[in-house]
N, C-alpha and C positions, 0 to 999 in steps of 0.2 A: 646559707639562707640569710637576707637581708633584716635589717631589724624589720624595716618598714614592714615586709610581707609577713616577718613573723609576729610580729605585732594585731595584721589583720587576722590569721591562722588564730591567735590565743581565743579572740574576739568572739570569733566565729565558733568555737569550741566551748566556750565560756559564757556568752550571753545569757546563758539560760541561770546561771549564778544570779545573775542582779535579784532574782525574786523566786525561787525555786520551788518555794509553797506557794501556791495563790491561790487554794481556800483554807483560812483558818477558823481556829476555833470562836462560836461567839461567848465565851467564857475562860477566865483564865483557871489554866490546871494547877499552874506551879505550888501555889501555897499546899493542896491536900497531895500533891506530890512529893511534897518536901516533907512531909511527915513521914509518906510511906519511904520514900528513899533512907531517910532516919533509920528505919530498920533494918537495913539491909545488914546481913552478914555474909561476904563473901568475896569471891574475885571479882575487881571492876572491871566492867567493858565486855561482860557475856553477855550478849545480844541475840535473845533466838528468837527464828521465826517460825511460828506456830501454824500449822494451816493444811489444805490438801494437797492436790496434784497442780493445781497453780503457783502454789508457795515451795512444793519438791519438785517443781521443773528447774531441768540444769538453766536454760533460759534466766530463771529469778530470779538468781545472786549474780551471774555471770559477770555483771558491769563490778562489782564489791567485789568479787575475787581476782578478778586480772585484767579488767576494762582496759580501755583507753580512754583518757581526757580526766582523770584525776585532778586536783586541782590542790595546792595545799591542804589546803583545809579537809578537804576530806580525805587524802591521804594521812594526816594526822587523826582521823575519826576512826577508819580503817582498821590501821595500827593499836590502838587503845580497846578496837572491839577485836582485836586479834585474831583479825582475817590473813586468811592467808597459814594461819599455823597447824591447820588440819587436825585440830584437835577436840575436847571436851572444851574449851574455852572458845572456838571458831563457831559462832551460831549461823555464821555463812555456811559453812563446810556441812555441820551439823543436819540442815538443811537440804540439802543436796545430794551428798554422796548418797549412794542405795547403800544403806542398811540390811535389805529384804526385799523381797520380789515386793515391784510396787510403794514401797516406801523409803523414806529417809531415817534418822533421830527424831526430827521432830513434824516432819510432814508423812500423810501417806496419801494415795490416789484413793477417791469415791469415800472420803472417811466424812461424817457428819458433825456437828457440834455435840448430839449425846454419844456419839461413839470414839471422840476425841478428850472427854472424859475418864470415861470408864477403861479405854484401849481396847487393843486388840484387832483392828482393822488392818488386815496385812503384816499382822504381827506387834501392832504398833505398840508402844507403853502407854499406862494411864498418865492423864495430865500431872496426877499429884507422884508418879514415879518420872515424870520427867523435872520436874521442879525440884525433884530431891536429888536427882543424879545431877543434873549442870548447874542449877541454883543461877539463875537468869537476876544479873542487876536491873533488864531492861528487855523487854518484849514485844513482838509486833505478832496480834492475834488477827488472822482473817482466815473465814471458814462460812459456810452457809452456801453454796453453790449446792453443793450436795444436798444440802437440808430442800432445799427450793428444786431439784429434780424430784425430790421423794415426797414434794408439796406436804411438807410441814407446816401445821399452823404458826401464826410470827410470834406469837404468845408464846407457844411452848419452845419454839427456835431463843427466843432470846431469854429465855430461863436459865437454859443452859449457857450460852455467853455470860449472862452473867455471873453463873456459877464458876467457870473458868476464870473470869474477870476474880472475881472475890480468892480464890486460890491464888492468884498470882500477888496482889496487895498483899495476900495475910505471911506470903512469903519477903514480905518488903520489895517486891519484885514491881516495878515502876511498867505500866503496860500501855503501849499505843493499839488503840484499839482499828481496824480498816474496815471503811466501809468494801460493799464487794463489787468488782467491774461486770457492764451489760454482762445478760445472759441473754441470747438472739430469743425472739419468740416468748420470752418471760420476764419483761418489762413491767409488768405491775405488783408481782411478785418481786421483784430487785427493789423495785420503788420502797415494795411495802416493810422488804428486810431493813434498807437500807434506813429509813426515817426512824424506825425500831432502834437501831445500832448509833446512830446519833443521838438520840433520847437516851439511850445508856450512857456513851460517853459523857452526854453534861449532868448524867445526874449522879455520877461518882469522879465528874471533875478527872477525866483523864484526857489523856494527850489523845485526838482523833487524827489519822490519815484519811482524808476522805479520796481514797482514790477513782469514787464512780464520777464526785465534783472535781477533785483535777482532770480527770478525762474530758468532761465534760465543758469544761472553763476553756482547754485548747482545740478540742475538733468540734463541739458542739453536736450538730446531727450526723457528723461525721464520724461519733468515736465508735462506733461498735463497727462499721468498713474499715478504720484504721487501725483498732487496739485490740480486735479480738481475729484468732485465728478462722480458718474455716469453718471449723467445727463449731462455732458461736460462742465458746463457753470458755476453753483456754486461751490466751493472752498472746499477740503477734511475734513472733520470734527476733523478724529483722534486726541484725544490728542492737543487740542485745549487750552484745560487748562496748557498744560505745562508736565512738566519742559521745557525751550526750549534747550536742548540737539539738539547739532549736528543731530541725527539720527531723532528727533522730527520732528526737521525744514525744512527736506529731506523728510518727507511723509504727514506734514497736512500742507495743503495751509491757511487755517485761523491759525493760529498758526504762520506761518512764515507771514503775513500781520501785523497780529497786533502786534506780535515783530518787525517787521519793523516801524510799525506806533509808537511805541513808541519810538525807536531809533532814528529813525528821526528826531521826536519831540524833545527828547531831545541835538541833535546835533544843533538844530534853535535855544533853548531856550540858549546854552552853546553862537553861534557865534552872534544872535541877540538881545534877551532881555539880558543878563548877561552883557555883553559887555561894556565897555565901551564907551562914544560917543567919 
């Protein structure tokens, strides 16, 4: 291969680097992050991700666990959140592999915000028995699709996020909170979660993914034909694996989550563990 053409190939693979957030927060997290991170006792770089059968589809991780289009840097994020090692410390893996009919470690299918609590959902374990078993430096919670089929008031839905939210700080556990992607036919109800779930994040100053405003910011009225599967409610498969290319990240919804989820991550890891005190 020519430089020249490999040169254009990086390009084309990579553009999506120059700016890989583009909605962020309108407040800064790090300072009350940097306290909680202060507490932390445990291994660095456990990174789980918390949530339903969006967040337990093999789809989710796919691109973090053997993509294609890594790029330094997040090949070096990867590594430090010890993807790839199939273990109590891979919150990729964690995530993913069936545990039990219908669920993962830390994901299961139709599970709600109060029943991801307390456990039990497909077997699942309570929240404060998964915080005790992997002890998470860093967290990525999204859940409420289920709350919103079972038409949960947003009141009592986000009581419980924030009870979960509060578990995971008093663990010293550093938590990006996601907002959740269209649900076909219950758009005012996603609205209504979703403005609920931002109003938590800046009122406990934590790191938000707002993945329905990243969908949102690249297809516009296009992101629920582009980013959700047939079914309206799970997340497009295509090309899941990658490369994440511009055009990737514009048609498969698991694809643009879990590059997000990792850019994220690595944007907490750069402002709050790296950091200086």
């Amino acid at each position: 291969m020519n430089i020249a053409y490999s040169a254009i190939l990086a390009a084309a693979f990579f553009s999506a680097e120059d700016k890989p957030i583009l909605v962020a927060e309108d407040y800064d997290y790090a300072p009350a992050m940097k306290k909680v991170a202060a507490r932390f006792k445990g291994e660095p770089g456990v990174y789980l991700h918390l949530g339903d059968s969006i967040t337990y589809a093999n789809p989710n991780t796919a691109w973090a666990r053997g993509g294609k289009g890594h790029t330094p840097q997040v090949k070096a994020f990867l590594q430090w959140s010890h993807a790839g090692k199939r273990n109590d410390q891979d919150g990729w893996y964690l995530a993913s592999v069936d545990a039990a009919r219908g669920r993962s470690h830390t994901a299961a299918s139709g599970v709600r915000a109060d029943q991801y609590l307390k456990g039990g959902k497909n077997g699942l374990p309570s929240l404060a028995e998964i915080i005790r078993k992997y002890n998470p430096q860093l967290a990525l919670y999204m859940l409420g699709t289920n709350d919103i089929s079972a038409n949960r008031p947003v009141d009592a839905y986000i009581k419980d996020v924030e009870k979960a939210v509060d578990m995971l700080l008093d663990n010293g556990t550093v938590v990006i909170l996601s907002t959740l992607p269209p649900y076909r036919g219950r758009d005012k109800q996603v609205d209504a979660y979703n403005a609920a779930l931002r109003s938590l994040a800046r009122k406990k100053k934590i790191p938000l993914l707002d993945l329905y405003g990243e969908m949102d910011a690249r297809a516009g009225k296009d992101m629920q034909k582009l980013y959700l599967s047939r079914d309206g409610v799970h997340l497009s498969p295509a090309s899941a694996a990658g490369p994440p290319t511009p055009e990737n990240l514009k048609q498969c919804g698991y694809l643009l989550r879990c590059y997000l989820a990792v850019h994220k991550g690595m944007e907490v890891k750069k402002r709050i563990f790296d950091a200086k005190p």
